[in-house]
C-alpha positions as CSV (number, residue, x, y, z in Angstrom):
1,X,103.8,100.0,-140.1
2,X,103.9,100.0,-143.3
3,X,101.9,102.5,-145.9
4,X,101.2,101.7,-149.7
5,X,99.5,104.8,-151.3
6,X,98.9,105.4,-155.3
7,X,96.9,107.2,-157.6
8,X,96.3,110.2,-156.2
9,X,97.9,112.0,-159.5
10,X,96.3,112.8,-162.7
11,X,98.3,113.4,-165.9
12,X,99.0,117.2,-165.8
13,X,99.0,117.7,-161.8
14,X,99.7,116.5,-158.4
15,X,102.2,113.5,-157.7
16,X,102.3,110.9,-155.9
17,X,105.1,111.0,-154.6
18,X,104.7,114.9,-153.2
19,X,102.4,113.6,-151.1
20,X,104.8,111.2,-149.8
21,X,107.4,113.7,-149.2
22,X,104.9,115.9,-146.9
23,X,103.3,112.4,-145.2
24,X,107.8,111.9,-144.6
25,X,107.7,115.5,-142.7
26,X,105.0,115.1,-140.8
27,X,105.2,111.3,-139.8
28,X,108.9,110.8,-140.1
29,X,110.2,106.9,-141.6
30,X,112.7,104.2,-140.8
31,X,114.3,104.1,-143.3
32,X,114.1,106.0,-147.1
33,X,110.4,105.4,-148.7
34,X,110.4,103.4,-151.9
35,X,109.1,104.7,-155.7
36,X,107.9,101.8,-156.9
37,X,107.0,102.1,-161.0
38,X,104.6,99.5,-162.2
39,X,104.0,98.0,-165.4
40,X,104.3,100.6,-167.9
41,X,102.0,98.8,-170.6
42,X,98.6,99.5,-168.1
43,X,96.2,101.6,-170.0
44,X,94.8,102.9,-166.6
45,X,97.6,104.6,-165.6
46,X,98.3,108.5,-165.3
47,X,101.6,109.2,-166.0
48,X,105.0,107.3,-164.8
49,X,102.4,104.3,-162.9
50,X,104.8,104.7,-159.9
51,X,103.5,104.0,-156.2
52,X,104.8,104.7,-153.0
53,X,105.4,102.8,-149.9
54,X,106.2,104.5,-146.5
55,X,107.8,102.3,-142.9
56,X,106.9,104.4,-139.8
57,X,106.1,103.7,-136.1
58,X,104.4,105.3,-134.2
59,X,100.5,105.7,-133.1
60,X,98.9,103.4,-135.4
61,X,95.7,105.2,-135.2
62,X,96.8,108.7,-135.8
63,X,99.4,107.4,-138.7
64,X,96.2,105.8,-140.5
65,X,94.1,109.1,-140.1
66,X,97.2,111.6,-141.1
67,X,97.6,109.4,-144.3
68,X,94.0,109.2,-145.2
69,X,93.4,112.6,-144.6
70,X,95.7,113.8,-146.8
71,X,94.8,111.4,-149.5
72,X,91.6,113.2,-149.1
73,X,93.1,116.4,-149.5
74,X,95.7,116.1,-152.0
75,X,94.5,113.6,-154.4
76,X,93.1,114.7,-157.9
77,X,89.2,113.5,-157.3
78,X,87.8,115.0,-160.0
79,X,90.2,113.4,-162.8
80,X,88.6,110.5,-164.4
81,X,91.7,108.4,-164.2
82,X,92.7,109.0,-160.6
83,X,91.5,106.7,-158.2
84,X,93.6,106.3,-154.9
85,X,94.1,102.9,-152.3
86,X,95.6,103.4,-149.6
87,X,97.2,100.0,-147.9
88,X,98.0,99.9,-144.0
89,X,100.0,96.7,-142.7
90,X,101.2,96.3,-139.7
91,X,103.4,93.3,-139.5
92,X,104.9,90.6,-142.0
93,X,105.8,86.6,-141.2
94,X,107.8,85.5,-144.1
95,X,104.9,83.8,-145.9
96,X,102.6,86.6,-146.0
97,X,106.0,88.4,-147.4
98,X,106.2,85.7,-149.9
99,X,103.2,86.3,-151.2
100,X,103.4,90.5,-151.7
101,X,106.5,89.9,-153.5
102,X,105.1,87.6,-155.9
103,X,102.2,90.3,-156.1
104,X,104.6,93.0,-156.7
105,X,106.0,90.4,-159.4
106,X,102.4,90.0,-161.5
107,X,102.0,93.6,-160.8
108,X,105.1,95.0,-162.5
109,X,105.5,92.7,-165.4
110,X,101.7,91.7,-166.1
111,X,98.1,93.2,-165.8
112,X,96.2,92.8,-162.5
113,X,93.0,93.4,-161.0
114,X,90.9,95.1,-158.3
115,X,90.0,91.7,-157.4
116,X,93.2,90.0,-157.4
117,X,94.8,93.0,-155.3
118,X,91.9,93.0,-152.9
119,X,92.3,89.1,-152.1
120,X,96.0,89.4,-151.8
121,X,95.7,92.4,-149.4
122,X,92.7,90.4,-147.0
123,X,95.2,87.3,-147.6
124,X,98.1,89.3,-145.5
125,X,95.9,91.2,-143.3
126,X,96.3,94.1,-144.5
127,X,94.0,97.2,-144.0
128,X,92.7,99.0,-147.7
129,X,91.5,101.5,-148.6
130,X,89.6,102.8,-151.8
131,X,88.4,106.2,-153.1
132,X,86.6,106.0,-156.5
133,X,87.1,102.4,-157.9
134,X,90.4,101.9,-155.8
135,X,92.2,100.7,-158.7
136,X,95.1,102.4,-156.8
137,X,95.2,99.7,-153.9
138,X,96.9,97.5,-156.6
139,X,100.0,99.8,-156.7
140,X,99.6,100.1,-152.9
141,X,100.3,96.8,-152.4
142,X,102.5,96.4,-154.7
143,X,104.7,98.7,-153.5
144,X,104.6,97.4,-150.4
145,X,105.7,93.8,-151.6
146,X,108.5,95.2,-153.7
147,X,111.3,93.5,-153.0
148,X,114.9,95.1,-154.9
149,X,117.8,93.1,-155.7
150,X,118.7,95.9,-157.7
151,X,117.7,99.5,-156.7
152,X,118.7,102.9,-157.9
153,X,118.0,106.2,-156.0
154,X,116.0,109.5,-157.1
155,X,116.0,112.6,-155.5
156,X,112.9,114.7,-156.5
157,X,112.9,118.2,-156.0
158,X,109.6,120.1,-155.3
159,X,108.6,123.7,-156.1
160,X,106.8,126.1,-154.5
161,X,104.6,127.1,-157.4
162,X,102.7,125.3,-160.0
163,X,103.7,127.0,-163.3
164,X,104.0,124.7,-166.4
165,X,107.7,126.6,-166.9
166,X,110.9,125.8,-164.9
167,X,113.5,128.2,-164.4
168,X,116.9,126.9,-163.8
169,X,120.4,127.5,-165.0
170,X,120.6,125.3,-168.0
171,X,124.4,125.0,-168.5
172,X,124.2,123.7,-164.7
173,X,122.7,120.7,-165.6
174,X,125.0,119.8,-168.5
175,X,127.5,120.5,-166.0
176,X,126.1,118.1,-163.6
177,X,125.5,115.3,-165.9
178,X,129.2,115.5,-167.6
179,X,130.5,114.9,-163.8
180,X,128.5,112.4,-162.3
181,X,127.5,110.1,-165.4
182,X,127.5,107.5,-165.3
183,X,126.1,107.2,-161.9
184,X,123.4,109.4,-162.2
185,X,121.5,108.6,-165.4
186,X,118.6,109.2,-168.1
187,X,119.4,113.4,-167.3
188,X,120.0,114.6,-171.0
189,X,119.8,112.7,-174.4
190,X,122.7,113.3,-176.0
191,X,121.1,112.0,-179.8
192,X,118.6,115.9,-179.2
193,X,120.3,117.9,-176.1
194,X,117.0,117.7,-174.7
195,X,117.1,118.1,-170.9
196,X,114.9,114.6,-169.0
197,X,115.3,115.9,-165.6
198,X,112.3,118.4,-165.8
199,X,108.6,116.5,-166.0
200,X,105.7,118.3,-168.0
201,X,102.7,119.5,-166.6
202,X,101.8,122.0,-163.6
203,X,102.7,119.5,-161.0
204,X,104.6,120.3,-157.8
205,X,107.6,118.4,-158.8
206,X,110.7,120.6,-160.2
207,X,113.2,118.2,-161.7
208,X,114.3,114.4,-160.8
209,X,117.7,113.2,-161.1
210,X,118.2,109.3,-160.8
211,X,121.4,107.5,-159.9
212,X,123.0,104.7,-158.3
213,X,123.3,105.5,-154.5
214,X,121.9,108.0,-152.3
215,X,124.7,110.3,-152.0
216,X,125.7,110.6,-155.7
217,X,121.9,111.8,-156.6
218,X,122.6,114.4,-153.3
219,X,125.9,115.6,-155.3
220,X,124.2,115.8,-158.2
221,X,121.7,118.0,-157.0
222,X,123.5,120.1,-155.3
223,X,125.6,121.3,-158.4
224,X,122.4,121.8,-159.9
225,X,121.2,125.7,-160.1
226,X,117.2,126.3,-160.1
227,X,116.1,129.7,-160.5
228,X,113.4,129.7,-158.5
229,X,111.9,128.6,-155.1
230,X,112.3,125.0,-154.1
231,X,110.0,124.1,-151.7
232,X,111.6,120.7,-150.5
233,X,113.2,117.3,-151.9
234,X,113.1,114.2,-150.9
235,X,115.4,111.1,-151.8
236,X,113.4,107.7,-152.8
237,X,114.9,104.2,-153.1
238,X,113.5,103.2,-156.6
239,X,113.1,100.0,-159.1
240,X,113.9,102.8,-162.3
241,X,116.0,101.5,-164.4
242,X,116.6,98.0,-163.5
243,X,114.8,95.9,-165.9
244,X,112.4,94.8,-162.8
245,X,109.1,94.5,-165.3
246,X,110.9,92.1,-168.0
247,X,109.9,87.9,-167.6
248,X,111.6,85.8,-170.2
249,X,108.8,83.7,-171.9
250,X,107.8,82.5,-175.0
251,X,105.7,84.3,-178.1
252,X,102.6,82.1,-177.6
253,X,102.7,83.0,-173.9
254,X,102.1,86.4,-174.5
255,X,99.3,88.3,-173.1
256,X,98.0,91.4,-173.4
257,X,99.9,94.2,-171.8
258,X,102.4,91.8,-170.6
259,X,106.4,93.3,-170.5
260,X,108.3,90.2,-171.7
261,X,112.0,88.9,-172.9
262,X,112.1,86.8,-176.3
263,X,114.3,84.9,-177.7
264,X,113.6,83.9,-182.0
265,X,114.7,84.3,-184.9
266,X,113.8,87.4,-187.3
267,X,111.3,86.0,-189.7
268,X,110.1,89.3,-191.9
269,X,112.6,91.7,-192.5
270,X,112.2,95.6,-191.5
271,X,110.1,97.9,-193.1
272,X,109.5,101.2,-192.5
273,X,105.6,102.7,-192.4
274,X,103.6,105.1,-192.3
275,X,105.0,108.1,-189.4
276,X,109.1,106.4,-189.5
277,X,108.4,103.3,-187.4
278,X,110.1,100.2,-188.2
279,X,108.6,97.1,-187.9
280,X,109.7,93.2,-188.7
281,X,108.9,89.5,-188.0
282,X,109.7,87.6,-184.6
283,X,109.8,83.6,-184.4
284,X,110.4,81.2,-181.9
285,X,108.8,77.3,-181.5
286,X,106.0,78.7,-180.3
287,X,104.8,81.4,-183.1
288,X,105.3,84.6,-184.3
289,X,104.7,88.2,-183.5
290,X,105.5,91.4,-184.9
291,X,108.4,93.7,-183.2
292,X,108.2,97.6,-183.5
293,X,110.9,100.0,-183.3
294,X,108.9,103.8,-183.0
295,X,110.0,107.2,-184.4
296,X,110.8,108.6,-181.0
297,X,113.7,105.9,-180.8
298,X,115.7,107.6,-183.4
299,X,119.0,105.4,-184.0
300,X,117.7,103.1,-182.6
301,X,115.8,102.6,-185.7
302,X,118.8,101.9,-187.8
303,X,120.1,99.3,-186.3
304,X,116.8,97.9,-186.5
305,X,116.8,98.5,-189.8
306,X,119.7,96.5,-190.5
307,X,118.3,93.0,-189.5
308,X,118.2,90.3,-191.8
309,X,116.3,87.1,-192.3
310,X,117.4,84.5,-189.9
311,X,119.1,86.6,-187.6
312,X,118.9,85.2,-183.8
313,X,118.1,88.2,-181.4
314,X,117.0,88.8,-178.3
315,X,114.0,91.5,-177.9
316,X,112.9,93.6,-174.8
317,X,110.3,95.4,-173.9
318,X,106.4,94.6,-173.8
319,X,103.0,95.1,-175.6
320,X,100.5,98.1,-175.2
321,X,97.3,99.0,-177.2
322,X,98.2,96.6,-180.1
323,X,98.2,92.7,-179.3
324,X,100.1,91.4,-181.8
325,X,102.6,94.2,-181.5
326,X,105.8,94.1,-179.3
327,X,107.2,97.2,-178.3
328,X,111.2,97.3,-178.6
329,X,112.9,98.7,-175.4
330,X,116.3,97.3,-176.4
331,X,117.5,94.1,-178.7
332,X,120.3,91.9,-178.1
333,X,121.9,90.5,-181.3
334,X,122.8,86.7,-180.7
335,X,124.1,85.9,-184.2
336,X,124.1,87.0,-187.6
337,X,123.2,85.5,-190.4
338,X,125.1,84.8,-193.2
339,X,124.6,86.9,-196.2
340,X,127.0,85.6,-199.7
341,X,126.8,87.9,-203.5
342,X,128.4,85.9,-206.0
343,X,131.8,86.6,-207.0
344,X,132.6,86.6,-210.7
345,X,136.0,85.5,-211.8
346,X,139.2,87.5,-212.6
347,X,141.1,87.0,-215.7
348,X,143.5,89.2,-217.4
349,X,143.6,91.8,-214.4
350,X,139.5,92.0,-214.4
351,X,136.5,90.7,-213.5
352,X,135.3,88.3,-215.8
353,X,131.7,89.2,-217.3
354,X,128.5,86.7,-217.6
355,X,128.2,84.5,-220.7
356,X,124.8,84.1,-221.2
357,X,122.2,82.1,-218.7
358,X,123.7,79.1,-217.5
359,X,126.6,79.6,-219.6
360,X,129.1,80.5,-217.0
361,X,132.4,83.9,-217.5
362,X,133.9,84.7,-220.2
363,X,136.9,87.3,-220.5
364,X,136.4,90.0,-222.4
365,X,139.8,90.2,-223.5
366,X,141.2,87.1,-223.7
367,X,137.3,84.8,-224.5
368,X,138.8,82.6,-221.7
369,X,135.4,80.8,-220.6
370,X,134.8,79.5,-217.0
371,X,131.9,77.8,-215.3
372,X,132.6,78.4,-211.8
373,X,130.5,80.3,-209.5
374,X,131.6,81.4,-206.5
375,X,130.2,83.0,-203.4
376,X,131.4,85.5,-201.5
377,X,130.5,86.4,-197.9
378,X,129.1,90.1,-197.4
379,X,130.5,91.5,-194.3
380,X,127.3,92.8,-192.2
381,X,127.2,96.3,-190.7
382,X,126.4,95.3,-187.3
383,X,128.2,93.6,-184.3
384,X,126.4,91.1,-181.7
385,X,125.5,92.8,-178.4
386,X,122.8,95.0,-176.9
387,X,121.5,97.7,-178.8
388,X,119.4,100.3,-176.8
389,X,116.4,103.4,-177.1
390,X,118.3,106.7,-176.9
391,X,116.9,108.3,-173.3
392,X,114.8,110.5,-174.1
393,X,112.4,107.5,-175.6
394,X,113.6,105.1,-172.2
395,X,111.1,103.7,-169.6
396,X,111.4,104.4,-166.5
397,X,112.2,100.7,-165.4
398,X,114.6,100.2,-168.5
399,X,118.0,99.1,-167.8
400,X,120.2,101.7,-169.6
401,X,123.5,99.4,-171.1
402,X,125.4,101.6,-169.1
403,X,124.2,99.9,-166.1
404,X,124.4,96.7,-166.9
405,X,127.3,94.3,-166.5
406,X,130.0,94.9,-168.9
407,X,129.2,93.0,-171.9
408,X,131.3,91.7,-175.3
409,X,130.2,93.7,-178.5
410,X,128.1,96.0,-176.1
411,X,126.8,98.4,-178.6
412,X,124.8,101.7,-177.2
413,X,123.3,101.8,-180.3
414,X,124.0,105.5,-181.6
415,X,125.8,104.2,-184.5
């Protein structure tokens, strides 16, 4: 059978993925359950917008109770943003799985509705459940469709109080990262030193550690040194930090809140306003939208910064609270434009100087006169490739370069 659950956080406590780990214990799975993060544009969401998806056999009836009584008794009711689904399926032809994946698809990338998730669920058969407005039957499901060409691992560590402080042995984790990166990822940004591992609030997770396979996120915890009581952990098979949410489309096909790949040609150079974010001018046949690089992406910013009219580029990541806005995850710079200063003339061992408007060089030594103007190219200060957010401004479902096929003029962007 298999077991969607979401929303049963709110944005300082309680995690969804907690109460997967107990429902894990008491029920025991098939095979790993799956964190499944959602579009990260959503305005609804709590914190991360990650669901959870659970296969187990067994007593149908008493897995159905066990899940929704614990739902009951773990989710965050009186929060005005949680609002928990719970899907129960039991079995999936290929058609009905067709149609979750290209639900988990919409889902990730786009914005979708009670409605829509409530006709794909009685499409499938599926059993739902809502507490509140049920918006959370929407990650349910989707979680349950997700399908993952490309999956990393996290193993989530869980404490056994709820203080808003961590205690762990810091140099541990530096320790940890320098020996398993890059297969574990996102752990410290190396532009601040700040440590990514830790979430905030008072919820029952202690630290989460991503990587590439199940047993190099188990090494890495294991050199890791808390400093207080762990209560449990539990490894999930993830879509974090595999581009999942990104569609390649076209500026006029933009909607709102959609995550998005585009392709033009910068149209309005950068400028920088008010609170250090950079913003500049995106064309393609279609129209034109703004792109902004934000003051949390640091270095990021001055590559951005750099662009010129007419430069071709590729830009990734979505839009959010401001429609006309795109919100940079990571650029890929197609081809540069060329940028010529004139070039005066030498004569007598100098640079020849201007004779008057339209008049041409003359040598100030010599008088020699010339009427050539030449151009000369400007070499630019940046190199085609990709150029990404430092970590500690990355999305959970962002690609880091590092992951990515190895690319020519692959740039990490901390120049």
């Amino acid at each position: 059978m298999y077991v969607g659950i979401d929303d049963t956080d709110s944005e300082k406590r309680m995690c969804t993925t907690y109460l997967a780990a107990l429902l894990c214990e008491k029920l025991g799975t098939v095979e790993l359950p799956r964190l499944i993060r959602l579009n990260p544009n959503i305005p609804y969401k709590t914190r991360g917008n990650g669901a959870v998806c659970l296969i187990v056999e067994g007593d149908r009836a008493l897995i159905k109770k066990t899940v929704l009584d614990m739902v009951g008794e773990y989710a965050q009711f009186e929060e005005k943003k949680t609002n928990p689904g719970v899907v129960f399926i039991e079995k999936l032809n290929p058609a009905d799985k067709k149609k979750l994946r290209d639900f988990y698809r919409r889902a990730v990338s786009e914005l979708v509705s009670i409605e829509n998730a409530e006709k794909c669920a009685s499409s499938v058969g599926a059993e739902f459940h809502k507490f509140k407005n049920g918006r959370g039957i929407i990650g349910a499901l989707a979680a349950i469709g997700a399908e993952l060409p490309d999956k990393t691992y996290e193993i989530i560590a869980y404490r056994s109080h709820r203080k808003k402080e961590k205690k762990i042995d810091v140099d541990s984790i530096y320790r940890m990262d320098k020996e398993t990166y890059p297969e574990t990822f996102n752990n410290i940004d190396n532009n601040t030193g700040r440590i990514l591992i830790f979430p905030h609030g008072y919820d029952p997770v202690f630290c989460g550690i991503r990587g590439n396979s199940k047993s190099v996120v188990e090494k890495a915890w294991a050199m890791v040194k808390p400093l207080e009581e762990i209560e449990r952990t539990q490894i999930f098979v993830t879509n974090q930090g595999t581009d999942a949410h990104l569609r390649k489309k076209k500026i006029a096909e933009l909607k709102p809140y959609d995550c998005a790949i585009l392709n033009g040609t910068v149209a309005k150079e950068p400028r920088t306003i008010a609170g250090g974010h950079i913003l500049f001018g995106l064309r393609d046949l279609t129209g034109e939208i703004t792109c902004a690089a934000y003051k949390p992406t640091g270095p990021f910013r001055n590559t951005v910064k750099k662009l010129l009219l007419g430069d071709r580029i590729e830009v990734f990541g979505g839009i959010s609270k401001h429609p006309n806005t795109f919100n940079l995850e990571k650029i890929r710079i197609l081809k540069l434009a060329k940028v010529y200063l004139k070039d005066s003339p030498t004569c007598c061992g100098r640079r020849m100087t201007s004779a008057g408007k339209g008049k041409g060089y003359k040598c100030r030594k010599c008088g020699k006169r010339a009427r050539e103007i030449r151009l000369k190219e400007v070499l630019r200060d940046l190199v085609k490739g990709f150029y990404e957010v430092p970590p500690g401004a990355r999305r959970h479902l962002s690609m880091p370069l590092i992951r990515m096929k190895p690319k020519a003029g692959r740039s990490t962007g901390k120049e």
